[in-house]
C-alpha positions as CSV (number, residue, x, y, z in Angstrom):
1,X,-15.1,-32.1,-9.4
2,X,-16.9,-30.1,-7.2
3,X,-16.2,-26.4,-6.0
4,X,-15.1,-25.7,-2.9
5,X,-17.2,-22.5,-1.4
6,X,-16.7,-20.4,1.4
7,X,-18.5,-18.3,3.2
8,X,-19.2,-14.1,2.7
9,X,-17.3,-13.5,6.0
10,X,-14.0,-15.7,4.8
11,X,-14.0,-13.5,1.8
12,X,-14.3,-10.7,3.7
13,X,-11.3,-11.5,5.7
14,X,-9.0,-12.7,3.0
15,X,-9.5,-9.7,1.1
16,X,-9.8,-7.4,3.9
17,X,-13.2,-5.5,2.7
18,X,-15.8,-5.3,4.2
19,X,-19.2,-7.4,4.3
20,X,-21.3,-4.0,2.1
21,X,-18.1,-3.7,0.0
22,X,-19.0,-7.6,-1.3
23,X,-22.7,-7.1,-1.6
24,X,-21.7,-4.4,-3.5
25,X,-19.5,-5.9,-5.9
26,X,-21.7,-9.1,-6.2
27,X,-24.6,-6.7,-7.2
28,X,-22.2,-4.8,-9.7
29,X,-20.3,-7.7,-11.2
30,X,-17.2,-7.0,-10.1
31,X,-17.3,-10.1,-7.6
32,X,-20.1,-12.9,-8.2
33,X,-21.3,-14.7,-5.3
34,X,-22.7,-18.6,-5.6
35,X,-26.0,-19.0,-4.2
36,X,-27.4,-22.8,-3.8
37,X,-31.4,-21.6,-4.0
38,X,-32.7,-18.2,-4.6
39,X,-32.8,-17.5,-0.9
40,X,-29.4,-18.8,0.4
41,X,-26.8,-17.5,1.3
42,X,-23.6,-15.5,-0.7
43,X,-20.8,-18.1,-1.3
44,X,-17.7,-18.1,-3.1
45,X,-15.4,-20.6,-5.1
46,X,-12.7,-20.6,-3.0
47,X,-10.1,-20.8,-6.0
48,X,-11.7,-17.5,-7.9
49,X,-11.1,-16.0,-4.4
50,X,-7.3,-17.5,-4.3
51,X,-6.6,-16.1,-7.6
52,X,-8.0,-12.9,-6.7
53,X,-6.6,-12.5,-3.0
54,X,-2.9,-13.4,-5.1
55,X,-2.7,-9.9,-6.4
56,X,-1.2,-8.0,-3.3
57,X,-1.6,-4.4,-4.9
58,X,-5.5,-5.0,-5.4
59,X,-5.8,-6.0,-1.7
60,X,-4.0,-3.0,-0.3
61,X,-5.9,-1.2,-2.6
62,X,-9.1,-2.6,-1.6
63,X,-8.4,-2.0,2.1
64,X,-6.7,1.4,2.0
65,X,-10.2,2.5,-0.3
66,X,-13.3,1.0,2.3
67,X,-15.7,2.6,3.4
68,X,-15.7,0.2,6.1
69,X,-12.5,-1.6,7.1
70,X,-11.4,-4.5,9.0
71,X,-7.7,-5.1,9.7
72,X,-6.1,-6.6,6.9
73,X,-5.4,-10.7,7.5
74,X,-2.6,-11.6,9.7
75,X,-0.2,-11.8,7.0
76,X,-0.6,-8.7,6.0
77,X,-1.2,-6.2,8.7
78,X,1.4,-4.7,11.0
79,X,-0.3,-2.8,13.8
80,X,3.1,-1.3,15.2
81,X,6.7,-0.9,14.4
82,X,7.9,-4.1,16.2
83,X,6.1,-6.3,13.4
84,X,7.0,-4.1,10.6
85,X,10.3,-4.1,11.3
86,X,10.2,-8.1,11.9
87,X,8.3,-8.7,8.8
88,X,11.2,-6.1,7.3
89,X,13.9,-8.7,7.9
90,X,11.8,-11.3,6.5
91,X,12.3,-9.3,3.0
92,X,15.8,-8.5,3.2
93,X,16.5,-12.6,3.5
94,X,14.1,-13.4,0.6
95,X,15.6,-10.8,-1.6
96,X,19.1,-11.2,-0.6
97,X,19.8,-14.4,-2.8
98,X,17.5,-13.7,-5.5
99,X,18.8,-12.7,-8.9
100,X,19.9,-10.0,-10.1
101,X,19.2,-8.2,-6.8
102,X,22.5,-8.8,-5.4
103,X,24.3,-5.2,-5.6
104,X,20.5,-3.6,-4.7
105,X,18.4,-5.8,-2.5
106,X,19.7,-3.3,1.3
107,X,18.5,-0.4,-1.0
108,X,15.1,-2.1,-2.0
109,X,15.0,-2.9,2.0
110,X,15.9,0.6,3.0
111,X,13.2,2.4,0.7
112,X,10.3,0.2,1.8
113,X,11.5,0.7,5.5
114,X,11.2,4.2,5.1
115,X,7.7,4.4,3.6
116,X,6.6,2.2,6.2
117,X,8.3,3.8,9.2
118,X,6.8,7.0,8.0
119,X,3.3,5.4,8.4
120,X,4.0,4.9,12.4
121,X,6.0,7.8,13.0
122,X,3.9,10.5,11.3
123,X,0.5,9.1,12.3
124,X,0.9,8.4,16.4
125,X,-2.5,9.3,17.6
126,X,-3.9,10.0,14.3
127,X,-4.5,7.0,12.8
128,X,-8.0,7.7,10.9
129,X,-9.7,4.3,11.4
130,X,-7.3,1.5,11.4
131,X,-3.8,2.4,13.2
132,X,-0.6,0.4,11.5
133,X,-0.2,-0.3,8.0
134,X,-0.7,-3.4,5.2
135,X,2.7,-4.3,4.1
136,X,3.0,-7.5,1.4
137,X,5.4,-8.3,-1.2
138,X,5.5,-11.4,-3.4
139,X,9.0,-12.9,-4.4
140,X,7.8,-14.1,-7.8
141,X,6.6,-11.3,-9.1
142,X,8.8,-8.8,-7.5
143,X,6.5,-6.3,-6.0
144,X,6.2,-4.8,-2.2
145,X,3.0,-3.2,-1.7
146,X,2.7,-1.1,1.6
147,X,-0.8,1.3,2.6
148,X,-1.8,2.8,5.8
149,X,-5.2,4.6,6.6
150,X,-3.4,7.6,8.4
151,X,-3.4,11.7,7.5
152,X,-1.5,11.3,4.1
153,X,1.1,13.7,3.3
154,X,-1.1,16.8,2.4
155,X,-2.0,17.1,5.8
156,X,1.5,16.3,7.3
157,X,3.2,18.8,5.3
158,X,0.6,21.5,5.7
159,X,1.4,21.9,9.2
160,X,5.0,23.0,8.2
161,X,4.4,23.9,4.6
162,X,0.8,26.1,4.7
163,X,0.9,27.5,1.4
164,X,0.2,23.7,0.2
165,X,-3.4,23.6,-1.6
166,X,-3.3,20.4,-2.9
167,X,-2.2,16.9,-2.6
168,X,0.0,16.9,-5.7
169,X,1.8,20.2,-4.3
170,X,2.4,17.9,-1.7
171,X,3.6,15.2,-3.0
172,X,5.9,17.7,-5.0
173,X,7.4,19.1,-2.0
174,X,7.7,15.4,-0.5
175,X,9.5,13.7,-2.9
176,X,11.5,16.3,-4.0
177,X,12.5,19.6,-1.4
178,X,14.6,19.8,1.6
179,X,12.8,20.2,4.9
180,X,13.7,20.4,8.2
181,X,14.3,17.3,9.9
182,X,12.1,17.7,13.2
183,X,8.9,15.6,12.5
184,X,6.6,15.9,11.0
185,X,8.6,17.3,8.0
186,X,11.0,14.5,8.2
187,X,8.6,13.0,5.9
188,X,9.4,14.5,2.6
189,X,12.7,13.7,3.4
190,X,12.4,10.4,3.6
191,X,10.8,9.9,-0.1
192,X,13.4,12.3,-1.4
193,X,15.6,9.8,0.2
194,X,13.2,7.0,-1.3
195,X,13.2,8.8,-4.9
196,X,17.2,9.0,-5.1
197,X,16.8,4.4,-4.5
198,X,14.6,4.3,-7.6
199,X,15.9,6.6,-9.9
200,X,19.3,5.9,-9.5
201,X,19.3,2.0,-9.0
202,X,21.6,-0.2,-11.3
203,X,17.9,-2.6,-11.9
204,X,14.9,-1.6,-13.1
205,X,13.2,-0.4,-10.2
206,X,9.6,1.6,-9.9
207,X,7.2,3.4,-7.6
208,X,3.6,3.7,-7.8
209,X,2.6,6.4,-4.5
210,X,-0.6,7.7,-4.1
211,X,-1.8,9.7,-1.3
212,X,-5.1,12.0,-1.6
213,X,-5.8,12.3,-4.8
214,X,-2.5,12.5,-6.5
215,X,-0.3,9.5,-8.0
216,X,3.4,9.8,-8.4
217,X,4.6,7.6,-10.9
218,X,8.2,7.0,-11.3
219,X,11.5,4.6,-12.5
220,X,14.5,4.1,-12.7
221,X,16.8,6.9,-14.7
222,X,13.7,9.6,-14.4
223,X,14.7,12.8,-13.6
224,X,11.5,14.6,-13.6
225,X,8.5,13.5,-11.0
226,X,5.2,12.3,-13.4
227,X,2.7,13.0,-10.7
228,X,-1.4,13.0,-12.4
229,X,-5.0,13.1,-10.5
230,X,-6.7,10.0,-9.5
231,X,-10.5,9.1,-10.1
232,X,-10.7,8.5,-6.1
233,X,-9.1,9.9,-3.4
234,X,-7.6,8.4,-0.1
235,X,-6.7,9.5,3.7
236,X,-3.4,7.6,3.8
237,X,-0.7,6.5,1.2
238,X,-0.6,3.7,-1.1
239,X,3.2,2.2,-2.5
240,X,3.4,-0.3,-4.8
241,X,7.3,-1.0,-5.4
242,X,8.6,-2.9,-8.4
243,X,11.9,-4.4,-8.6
């Protein structure tokens, strides 16, 4: 049976990277393009690209990391509040039969609301590139993945918090002191709020959140915050919510 190949710019789109990013990767390995005759043109078997374009966290990744960004595909891109919250509703039906979510699934809702609500409120006007946020989750797998391209928390908290030098001080003083509730500091209080969901769920819940440089790691019954240095940095935030 034949393959069925798309072109560079599909790719681009479903994977929301850009065209360079590809090249890149074709060049590298990381992503090998088809090419019918030395000259042609980059294609792709669609179903490698399927396969790929399933895993929500690489995506987000992907897109929250490019150099140069498009917005993420329909499904996955919320430019405002309005279709975050819409899209927000669309979780809290899916998850509100599914087993063994039953007792937690409005907590699960309430945490990712907050991340995400966070990106919009604490970024109005300072949106880096791309204003809104990727938010995706996938039922099967049970994972909600949510990243924005804004100012990240170092620079959010700084502006109430100044003796903050780095983003893991930050992320510290996000996830786990009590600020003021006049924005922007409203922030940490949120992901406090967010940490006492995870930790103290009846299910197994987790939170992978990066912003900057700095990756919080943590589950349910933790009690300290794991929080190490990543190989690459980024503007915004990056959650990736297991449950």
């Amino acid at each position: 049976m034949n393959k069925q190949l798309i072109t560079i710019q599909e790719v681009a789109k479903k994977l929301g990277v850009s065209l360079d990013t590809l090249r890149r990767w074709d060049k590298n390995g990381k992503l090998k393009s088809i090419r019918l005759t030395p000259t042609g043109h980059r294609q792709y078997n669609l179903d490698d690209i399927e396969s790929l374009s399933e895993n929500i966290f690489s995506i987000a990744k992907n897109w929250v990391t490019g150099e140069n960004p498009k917005e993420p595909e329909d499904k996955f891109y919320c430019a405002d509040s309005i279709r975050f919250q819409s899209r927000l509703t669309y979780l809290e039906n899916d998850l509100r039969n599914l087993p063994n979510t039953e007792k937690d699934f409005s907590l699960i809702v309430a945490a990712t609301g907050e991340i995400g609500n966070n990106s919009f409120d604490h970024n109005i006007g300072s949106w880096t590139d791309i204003r809104g946020i990727f938010f995706a989750y996938d039922i099967n797998k049970r994972q909600i993945v949510l990243a924005d391209r804004g100012q990240g928390i170092f620079k959010t908290l700084k502006r109430v918090k100044p003796s903050l030098s780095t983003d893991k001080d930050a992320l510290i003083t996000a996830f786990s002191e009590k600020i003021s509730g006049r924005a922007p500091e409203s922030r940490g209080n949120g992901l406090k709020f967010v940490r006492k969901i995870i930790t103290q769920s009846d299910n197994n819940l987790s939170i992978y959140f990066q912003s900057g440089n700095a990756i919080l790691n943590l589950k349910n019954g933790d009690l300290d915050l794991n929080i190490t240095q990543s190989y690459f940095s980024i503007n915004g935030c990056l959650a990736f919510i297991n449950f």
